[in-house]
N, C-alpha and C positions, 0 to 999 in steps of 0.2 A: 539817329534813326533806329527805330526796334525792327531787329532783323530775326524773324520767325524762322525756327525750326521743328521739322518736324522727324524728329528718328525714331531709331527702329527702336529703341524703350520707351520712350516719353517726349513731348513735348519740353522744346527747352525755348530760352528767350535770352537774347543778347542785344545790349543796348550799346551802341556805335557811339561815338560822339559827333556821327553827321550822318547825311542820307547815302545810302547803298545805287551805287549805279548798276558794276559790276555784277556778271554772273558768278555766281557761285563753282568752284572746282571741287571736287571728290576725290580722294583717295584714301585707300586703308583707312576707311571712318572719319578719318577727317576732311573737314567742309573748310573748303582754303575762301575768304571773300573778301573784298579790298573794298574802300569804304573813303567817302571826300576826305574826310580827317584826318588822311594819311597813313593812313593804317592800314596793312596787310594782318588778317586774322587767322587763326588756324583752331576751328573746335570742333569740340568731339561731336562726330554725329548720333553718340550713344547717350549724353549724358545735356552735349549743348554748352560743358563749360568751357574756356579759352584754356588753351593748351600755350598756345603763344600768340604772340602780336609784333609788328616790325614797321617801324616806323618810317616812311621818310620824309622829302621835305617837302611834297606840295600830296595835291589827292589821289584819289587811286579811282580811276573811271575806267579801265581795262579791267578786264575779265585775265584773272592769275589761269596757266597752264602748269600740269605736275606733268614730269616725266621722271622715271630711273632715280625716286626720291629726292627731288629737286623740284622747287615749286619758281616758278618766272614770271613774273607780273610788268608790265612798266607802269610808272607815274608821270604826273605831267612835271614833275621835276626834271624832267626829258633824259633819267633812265632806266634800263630795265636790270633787274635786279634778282639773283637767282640763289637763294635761300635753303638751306637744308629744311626738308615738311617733314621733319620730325620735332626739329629742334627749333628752327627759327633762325638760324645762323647763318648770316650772308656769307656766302661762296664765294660771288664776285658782282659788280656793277658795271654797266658801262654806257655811256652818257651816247645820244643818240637825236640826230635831228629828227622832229617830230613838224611835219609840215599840216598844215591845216587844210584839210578838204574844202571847206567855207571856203576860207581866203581863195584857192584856188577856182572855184566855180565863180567868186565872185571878179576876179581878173579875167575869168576868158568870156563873158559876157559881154 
C-alpha cells in the first residue's frame, strides 16, 4: 500500500508491503503508522523517509499511541508492544486476549 505524506517541506511517499488500516500517530515529526505487513513504521514527517520499522508476527490494524517517548501499538499477534519512538527498540510486549466484537454480537443474537 502507498501511504502518502504530506509534510511541512515536501511531499514524501512510502511504499508498505500491504494496505494501511491504521491511523496515523504524531510526535516530535515523526509519523508513527502500522500497516498489515506487520510492520510498525516511524518516519520523518520533514523529509517522509523511514527512520525505523518493527516487525512483528501477524498485522498491525490498531492505530500506534506515543506517550513519554514510547510509542504502543498491538497486533493481531494478540500483543501489544511498546517501543522506544526514537529508536524502534522494544521496551517490552505482552501477549493479551483479544476477543472479537463480531463473534460476540453474533452469539447474542
Amino acid at each position: 500500500m502507498l501511504l502518502m505524506l504530506e509534510p511541512v517541506k515536501k511531499n514524501g511517499k512510502y511504499e508498505t508491503g500491504d494496505k494501511v488500516y491504521s491511523s496515523p500517530a504524531v510526535a516530535n515529526n515523526i509519523i508513527y503508522v502500522g500497516s498489515k505487513d506487520g510492520h510498525l513504521y516511524a518516519l520523518d514527517a520533514g523529509t517522509g523517509e523511514v527512520k525505523w520499522d518493527y516487525e512483528t508476527r501477524e498485522r498491525i490494524i490498531s492505530s500506534p499511541a506515543v506517550a513519554n517517548e514510547i510509542v504502543y501499538v498491538g497486533s493481531d499477534d494478540h500483543y501489544i508492544y511498546a517501543l522506544d519512538a526514537g529508536t524502534g527498540e522494544e521496551k517490552w510486549h505482552t501477549e493479551q486476549e483479544i476477543v472479537s466484537l463480531r463473534l460476540q454480537l453474533l452469539q447474542t443474537a
